[in-house]
C-alpha positions as CSV (number, residue, x, y, z in Angstrom):
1,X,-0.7,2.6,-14.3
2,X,-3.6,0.2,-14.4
3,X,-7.1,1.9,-15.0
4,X,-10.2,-0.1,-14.2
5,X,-14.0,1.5,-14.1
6,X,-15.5,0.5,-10.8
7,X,-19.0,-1.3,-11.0
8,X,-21.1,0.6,-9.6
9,X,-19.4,4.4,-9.2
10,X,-18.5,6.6,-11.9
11,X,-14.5,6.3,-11.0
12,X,-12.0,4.6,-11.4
13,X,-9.8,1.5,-9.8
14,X,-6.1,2.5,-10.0
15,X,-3.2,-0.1,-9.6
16,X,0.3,1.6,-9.9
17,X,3.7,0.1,-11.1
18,X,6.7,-0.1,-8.8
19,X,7.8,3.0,-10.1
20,X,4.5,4.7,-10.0
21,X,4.9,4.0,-5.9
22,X,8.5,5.1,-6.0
23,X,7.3,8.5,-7.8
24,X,4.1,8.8,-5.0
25,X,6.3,8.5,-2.0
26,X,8.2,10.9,-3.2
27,X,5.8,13.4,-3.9
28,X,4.9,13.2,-0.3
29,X,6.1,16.1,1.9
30,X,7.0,14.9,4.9
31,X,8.4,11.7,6.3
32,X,5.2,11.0,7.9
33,X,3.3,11.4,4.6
34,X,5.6,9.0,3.4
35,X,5.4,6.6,6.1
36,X,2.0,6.5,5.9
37,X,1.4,5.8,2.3
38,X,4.1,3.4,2.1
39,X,2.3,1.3,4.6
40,X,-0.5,0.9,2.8
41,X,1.4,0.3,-1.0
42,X,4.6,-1.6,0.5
43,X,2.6,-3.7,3.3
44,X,-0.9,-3.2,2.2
45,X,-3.0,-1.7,5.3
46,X,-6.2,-0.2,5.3
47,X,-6.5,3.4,6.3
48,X,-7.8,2.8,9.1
49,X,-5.2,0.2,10.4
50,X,-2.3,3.1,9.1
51,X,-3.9,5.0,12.2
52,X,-3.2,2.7,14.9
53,X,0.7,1.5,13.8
54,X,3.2,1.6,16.3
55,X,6.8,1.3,16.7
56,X,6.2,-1.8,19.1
57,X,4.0,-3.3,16.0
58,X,7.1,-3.7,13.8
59,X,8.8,-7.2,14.8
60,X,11.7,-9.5,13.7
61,X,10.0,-13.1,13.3
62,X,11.8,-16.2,11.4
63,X,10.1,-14.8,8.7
64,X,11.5,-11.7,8.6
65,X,10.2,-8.1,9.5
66,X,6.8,-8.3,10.3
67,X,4.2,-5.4,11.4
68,X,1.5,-6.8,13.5
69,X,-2.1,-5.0,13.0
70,X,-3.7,-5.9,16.0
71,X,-7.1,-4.4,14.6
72,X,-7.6,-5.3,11.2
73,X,-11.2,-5.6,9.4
74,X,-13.5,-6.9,11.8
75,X,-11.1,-6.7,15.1
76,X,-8.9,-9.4,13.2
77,X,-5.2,-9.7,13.8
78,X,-2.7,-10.6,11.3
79,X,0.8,-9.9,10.4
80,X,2.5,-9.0,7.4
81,X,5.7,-8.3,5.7
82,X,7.1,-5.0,6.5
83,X,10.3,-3.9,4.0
84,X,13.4,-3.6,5.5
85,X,13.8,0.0,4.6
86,X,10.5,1.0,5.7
87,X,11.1,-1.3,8.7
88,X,14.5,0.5,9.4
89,X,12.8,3.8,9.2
90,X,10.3,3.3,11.8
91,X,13.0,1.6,14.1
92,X,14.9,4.6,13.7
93,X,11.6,7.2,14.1
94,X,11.4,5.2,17.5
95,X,15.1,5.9,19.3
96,X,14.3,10.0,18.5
97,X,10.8,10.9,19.3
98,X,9.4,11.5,22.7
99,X,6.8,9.1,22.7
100,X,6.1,5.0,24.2
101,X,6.4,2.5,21.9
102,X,2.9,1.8,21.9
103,X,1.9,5.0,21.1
104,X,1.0,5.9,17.3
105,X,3.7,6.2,15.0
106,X,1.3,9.1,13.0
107,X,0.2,12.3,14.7
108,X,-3.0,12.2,12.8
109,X,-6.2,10.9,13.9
110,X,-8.7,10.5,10.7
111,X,-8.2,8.7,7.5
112,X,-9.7,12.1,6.2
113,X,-6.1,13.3,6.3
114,X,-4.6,10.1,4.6
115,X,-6.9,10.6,1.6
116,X,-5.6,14.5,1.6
117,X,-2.1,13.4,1.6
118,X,-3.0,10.8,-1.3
119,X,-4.7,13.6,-3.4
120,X,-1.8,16.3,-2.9
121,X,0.7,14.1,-3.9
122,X,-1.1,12.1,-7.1
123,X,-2.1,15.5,-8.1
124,X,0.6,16.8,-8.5
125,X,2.0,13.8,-10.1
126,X,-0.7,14.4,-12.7
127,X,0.0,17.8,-13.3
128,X,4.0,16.4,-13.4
129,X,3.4,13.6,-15.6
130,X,0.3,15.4,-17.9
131,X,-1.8,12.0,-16.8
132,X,-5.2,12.1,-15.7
133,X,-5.1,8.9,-14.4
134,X,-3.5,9.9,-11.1
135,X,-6.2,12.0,-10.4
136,X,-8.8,9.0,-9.6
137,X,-5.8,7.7,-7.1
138,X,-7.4,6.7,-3.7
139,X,-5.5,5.4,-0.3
140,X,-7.7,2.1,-1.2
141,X,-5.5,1.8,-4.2
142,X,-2.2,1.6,-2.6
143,X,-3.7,-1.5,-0.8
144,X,-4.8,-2.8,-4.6
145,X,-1.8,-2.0,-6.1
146,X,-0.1,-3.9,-2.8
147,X,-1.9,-7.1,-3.6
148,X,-1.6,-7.3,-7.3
149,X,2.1,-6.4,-7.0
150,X,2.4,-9.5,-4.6
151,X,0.2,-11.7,-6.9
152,X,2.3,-10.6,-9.9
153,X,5.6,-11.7,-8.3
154,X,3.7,-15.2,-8.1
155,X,3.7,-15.3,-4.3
156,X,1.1,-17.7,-3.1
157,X,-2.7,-16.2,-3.4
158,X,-3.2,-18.2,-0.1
159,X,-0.9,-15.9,1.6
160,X,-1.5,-12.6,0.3
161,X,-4.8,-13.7,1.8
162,X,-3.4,-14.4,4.5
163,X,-0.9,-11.5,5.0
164,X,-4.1,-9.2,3.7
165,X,-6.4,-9.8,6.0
166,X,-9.0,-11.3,3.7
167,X,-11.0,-14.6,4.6
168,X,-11.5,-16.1,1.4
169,X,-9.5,-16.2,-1.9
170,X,-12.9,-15.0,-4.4
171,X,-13.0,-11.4,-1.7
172,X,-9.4,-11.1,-3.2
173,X,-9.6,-12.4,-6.5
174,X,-12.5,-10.1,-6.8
175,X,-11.4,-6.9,-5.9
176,X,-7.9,-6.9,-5.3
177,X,-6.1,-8.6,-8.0
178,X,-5.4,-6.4,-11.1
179,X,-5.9,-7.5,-14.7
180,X,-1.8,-7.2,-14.5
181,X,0.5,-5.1,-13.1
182,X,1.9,-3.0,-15.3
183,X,5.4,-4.5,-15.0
184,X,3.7,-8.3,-15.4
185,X,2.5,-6.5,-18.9
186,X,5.5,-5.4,-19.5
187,X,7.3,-8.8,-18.7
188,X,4.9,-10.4,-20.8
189,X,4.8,-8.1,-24.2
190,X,8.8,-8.8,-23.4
191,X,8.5,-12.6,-24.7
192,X,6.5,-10.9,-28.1
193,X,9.5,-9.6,-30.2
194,X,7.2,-7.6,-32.6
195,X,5.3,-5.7,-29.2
């Protein structure tokens, strides 16, 4: 886990490993806990956008699976890549629940609720783990630790841009992109035989 003291608040910036998102989703207690904070660590959505996901917004497009936000930031529409389990899971949510397609995937209607389910689930991680750091964990932070994740596996900045939802590379570079991830550090201290 990545600490970082915001500017201008007396918290703190969190970016978690691919473990530390393993070990959040499941410290979720439901499947639609889960759903929901994977979206916005394994596909990077705002709160508000996890809100408004339907099964109909999860598509198969040369690219691969997609989910569409057809109301990003500013009304803006975008896709971006959705994983294939989480993509699979939603699919599957779809064929056994007694709602249309278009309808929301989540039976919630606040982000209020999303930050709950974020500080349930990172506190008891902390108390699990004996680390304070989960305890400044925000829903923002899954989006954070999204982005730097995708910019640590050197895919194009242009296009976690894109994918994002942001309109200009400095916005990301910013306040998105990590120091490092914690598994580019590790990577990195790999190459130094004596670290």
């Amino acid at each position: 886990m990545n600490l970082q003291e915001h500017d201008s608040r007396d918290d703190m910036k969190v970016w978690l490993s691919e473990d530390e998102v393993d070990e959040l989703l499941d410290a979720t207690d439901t499947q639609q806990q889960r759903i929901a904070l994977a979206l916005g660590a394994r596909c990077g959505l705002r709160s508000h956008e996890v809100l408004d996901v339907a099964p109909e917004h999860v598509v198969d497009t040369e690219a691969g699976p997609m989910l569409r936000v057809w109301h990003g930031k500013g009304e803006q529409f975008r896709e971006t890549p959705i994983p294939r389990d989480l993509y699979t899971t939603v699919r599957t949510l779809d064929e056994f629940r007694d709602a249309a397609r278009d309808a929301p995937l989540l039976d919630i209607t606040t982000t209020r609720t999303l930050r709950r389910w974020v500080e349930r689930a990172a506190g008891e991680l902390a108390d699990e783990t004996d680390d304070p750091g989960w305890n400044y964990l925000t829903f923002h932070d899954l989006r954070r630790t999204w982005a730097t994740a995708l910019k640590s596996a050197e895919v194009d900045s242009l296009l976690v841009c894109d994918w994002g939802g942001w309109d200009d590379l400095e916005t990301f570079l910013e306040h998105y992109r990590g120091t490092y991830s914690p598994d580019a550090q590790k990577r990195e201290r790999g190459k130094v035989e004596w670290l």
